[in-house]
Rosetta silent file (secondary structure, phi, psi, omega in degrees, C-alpha in Angstrom):
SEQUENCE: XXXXXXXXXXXXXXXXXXXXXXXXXXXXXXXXXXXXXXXXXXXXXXXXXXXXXXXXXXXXXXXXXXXXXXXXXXXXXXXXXXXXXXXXXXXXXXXXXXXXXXXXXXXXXXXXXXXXXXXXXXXXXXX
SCORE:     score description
SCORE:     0.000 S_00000001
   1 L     0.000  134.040  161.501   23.685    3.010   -2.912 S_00000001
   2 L   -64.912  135.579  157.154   20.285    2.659   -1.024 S_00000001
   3 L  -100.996  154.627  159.880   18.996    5.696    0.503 S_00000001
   4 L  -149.270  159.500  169.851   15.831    4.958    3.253 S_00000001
   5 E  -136.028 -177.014 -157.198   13.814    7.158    5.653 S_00000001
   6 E  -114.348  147.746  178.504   11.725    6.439    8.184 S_00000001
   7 E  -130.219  103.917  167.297    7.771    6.046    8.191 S_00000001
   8 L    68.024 -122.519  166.379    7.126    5.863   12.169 S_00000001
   9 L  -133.212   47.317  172.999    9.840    3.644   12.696 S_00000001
  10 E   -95.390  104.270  174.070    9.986    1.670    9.516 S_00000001
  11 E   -52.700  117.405  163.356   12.980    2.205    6.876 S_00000001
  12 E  -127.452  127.315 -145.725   11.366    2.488    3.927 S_00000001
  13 L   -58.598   57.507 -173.024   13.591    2.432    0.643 S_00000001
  14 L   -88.973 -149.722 -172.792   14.039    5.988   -1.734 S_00000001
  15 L  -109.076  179.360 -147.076   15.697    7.934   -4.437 S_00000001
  16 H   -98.697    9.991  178.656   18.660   10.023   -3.067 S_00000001
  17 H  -116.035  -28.671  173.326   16.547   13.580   -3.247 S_00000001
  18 H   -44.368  -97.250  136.603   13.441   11.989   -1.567 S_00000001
  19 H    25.824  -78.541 -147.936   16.862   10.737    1.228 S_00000001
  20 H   -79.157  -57.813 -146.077   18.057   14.534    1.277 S_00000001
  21 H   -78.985  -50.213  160.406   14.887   16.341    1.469 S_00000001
  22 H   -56.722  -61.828  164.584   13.808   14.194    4.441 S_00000001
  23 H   -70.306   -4.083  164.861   16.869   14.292    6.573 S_00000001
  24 H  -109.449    2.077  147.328   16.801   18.078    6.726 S_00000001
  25 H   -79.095   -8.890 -162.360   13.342   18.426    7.439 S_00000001
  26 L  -118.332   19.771 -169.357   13.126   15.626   10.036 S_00000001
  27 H   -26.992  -56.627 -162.543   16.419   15.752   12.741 S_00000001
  28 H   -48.959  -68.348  -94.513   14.084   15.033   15.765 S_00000001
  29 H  -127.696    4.040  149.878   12.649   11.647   13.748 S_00000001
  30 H   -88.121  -16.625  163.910   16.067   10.711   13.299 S_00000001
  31 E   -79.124  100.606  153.747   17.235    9.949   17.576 S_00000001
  32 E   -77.727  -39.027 -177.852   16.313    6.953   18.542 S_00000001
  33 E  -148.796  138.563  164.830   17.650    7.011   21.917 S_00000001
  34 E  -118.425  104.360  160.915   19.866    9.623   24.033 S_00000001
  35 E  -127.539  148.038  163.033   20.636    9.071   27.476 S_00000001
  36 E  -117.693  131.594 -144.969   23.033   10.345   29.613 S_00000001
  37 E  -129.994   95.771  171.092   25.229    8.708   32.209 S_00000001
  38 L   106.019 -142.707  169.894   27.702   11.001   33.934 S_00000001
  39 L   -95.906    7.128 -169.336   29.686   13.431   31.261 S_00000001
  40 E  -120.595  146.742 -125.319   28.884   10.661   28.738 S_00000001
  41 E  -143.081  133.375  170.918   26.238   10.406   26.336 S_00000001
  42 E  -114.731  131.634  153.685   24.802    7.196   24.403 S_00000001
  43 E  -130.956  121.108  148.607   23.171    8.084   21.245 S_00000001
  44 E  -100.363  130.581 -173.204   21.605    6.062   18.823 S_00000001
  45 E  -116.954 -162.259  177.617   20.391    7.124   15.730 S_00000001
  46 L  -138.896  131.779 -166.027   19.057    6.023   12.580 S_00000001
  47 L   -78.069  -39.187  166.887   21.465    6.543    9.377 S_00000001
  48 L    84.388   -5.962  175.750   19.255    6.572    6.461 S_00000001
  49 L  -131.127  159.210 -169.987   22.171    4.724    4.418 S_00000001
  50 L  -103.262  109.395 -172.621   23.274    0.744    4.543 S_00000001
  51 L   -65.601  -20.882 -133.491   26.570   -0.164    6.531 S_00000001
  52 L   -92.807  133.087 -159.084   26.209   -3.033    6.034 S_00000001
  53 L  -101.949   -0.711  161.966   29.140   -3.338    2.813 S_00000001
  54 L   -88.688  -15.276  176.536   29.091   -6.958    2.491 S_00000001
  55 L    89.976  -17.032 -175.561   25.461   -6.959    1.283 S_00000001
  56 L   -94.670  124.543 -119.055   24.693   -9.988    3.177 S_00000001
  57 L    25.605 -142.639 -174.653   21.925  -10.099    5.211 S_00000001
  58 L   -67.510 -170.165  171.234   19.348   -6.576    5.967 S_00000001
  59 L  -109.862  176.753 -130.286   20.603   -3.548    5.907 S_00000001
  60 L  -105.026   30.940 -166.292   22.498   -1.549    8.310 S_00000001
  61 L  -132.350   51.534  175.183   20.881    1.439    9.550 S_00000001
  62 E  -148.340  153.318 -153.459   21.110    2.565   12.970 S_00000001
  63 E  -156.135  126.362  174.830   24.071    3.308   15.106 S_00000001
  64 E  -127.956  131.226  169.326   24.516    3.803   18.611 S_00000001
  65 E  -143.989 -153.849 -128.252   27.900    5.137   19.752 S_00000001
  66 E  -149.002   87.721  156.404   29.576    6.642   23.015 S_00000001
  67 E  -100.098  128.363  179.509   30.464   10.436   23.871 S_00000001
  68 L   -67.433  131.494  165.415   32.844   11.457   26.264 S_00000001
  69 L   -91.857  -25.554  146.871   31.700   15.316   26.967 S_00000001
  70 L  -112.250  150.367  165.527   34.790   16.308   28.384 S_00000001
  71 L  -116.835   51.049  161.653   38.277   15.103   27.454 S_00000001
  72 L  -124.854   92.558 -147.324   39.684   15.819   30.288 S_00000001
  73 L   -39.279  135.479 -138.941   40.809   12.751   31.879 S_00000001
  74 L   167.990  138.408  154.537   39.655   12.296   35.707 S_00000001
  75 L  -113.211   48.543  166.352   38.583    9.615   38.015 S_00000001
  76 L   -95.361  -42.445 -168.612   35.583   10.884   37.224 S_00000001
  77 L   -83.385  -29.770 -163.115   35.454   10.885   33.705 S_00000001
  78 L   -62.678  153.381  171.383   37.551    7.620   32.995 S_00000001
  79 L  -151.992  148.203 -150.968   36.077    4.909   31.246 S_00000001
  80 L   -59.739  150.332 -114.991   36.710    1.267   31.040 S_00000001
  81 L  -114.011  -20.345  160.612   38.809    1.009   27.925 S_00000001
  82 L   -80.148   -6.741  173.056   36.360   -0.925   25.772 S_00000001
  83 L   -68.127  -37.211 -172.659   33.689    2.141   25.691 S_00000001
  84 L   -47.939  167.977 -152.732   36.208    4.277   24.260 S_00000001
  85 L    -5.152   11.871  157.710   34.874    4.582   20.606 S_00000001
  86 L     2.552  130.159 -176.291   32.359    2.107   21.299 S_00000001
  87 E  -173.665   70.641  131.361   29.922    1.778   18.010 S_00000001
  88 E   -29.960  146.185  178.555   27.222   -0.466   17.224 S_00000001
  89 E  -164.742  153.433 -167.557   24.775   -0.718   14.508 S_00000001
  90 E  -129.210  156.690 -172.420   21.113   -2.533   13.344 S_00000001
  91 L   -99.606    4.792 -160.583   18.954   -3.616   11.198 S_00000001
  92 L  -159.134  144.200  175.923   16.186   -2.493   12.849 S_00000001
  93 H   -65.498  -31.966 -151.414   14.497    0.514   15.143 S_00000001
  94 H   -94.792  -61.117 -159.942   13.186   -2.013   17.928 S_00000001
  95 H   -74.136  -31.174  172.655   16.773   -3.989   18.092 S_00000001
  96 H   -45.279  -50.315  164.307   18.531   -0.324   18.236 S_00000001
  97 H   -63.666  -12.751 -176.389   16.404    0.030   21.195 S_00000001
  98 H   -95.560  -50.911 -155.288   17.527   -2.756   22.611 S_00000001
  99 H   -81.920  -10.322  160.579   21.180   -2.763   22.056 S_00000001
 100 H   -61.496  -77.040  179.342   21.080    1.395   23.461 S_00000001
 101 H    -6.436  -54.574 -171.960   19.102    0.055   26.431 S_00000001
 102 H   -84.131  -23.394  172.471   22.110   -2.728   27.031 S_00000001
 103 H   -40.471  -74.221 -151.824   25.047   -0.103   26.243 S_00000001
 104 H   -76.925  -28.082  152.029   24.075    1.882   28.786 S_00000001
 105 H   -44.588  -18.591  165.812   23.180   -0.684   31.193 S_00000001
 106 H  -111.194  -16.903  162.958   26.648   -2.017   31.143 S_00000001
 107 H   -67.815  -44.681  159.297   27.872    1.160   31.005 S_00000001
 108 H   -29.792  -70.470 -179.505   26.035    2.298   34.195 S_00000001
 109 H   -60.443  -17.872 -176.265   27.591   -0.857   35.744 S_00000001
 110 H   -98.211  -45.208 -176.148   31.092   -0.565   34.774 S_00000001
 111 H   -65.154  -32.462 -162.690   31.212    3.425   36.020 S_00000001
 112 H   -72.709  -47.378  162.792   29.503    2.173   39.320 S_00000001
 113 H   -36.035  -62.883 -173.301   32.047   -0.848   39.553 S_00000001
 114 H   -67.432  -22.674  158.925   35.068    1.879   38.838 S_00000001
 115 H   -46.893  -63.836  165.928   33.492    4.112   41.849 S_00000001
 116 H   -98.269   14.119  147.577   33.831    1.793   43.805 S_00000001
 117 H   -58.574  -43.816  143.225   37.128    0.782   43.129 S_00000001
 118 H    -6.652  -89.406  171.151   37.854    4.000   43.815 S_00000001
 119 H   -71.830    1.462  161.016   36.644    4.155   46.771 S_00000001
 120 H   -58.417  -30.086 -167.845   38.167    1.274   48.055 S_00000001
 121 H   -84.646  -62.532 -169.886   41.587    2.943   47.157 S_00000001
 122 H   -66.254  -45.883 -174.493   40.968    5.945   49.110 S_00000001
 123 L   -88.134    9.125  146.166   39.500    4.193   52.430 S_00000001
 124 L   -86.718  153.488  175.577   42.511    1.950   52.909 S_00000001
 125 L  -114.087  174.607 -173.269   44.362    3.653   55.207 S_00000001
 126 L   -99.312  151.982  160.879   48.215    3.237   55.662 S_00000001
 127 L  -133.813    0.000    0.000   49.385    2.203   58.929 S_00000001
């Protein structure tokens, strides 16, 4: 197994104690991006190990995935059915930024979309 750490925001390749000694001195230098929309939370990070398990092309090592903050179901909270465990991942800090950027930009759009479905439901009235 590769181990890497980050120089700025370049994976650069080590030995597994270099690897250890680095992720617990550095948490912060591992979030690439947090934002939050709602109770839910996009985070991407950088992994410091290679997903990718076929070997074929770069390696793997950043991950942006999708937290709910409550689990208690609302049609506040609900989310469109492909977010649930939602999980990307990159070869790179710059495309990580990008594909957080579009997560939550489609996420943004699909709760605003479900709002106003919402509210559509509640302002017919019966007659």
């Amino acid at each position: 197994m590769t181990y890497y750490i980050l120089r700025g925001h370049t994976p650069v390749a080590c030995d597994l104690m270099t690897w250890a000694q680095w992720f617990e001195r550095n948490p912060a230098e591992r979030i690439v991006a947090r934002t939050r929309v709602g109770d839910v939370t996009v985070s991407t990070v950088f992994l410091g190990v290679n997903y990718n398990y076929l070997d074929i092309g770069p390696p793997i090592l950043f991950e942006t995935m999708i937290f709910r903050e409550d689990h208690a179901v609302s049609t506040e909270t609900m989310l469109p059915g492909h977010f649930y465990d939602r999980q990307e991942r990159y070869p790179t800090w710059d495309l990580a930024i990008k594909g957080h950027e579009a997560i939550v930009k489609e996420l943004r759009a699909a709760r605003a979309a479900w709002k106003r479905a919402i509210a559509q439901t509640v302002k017919t009235p019966d007659r």
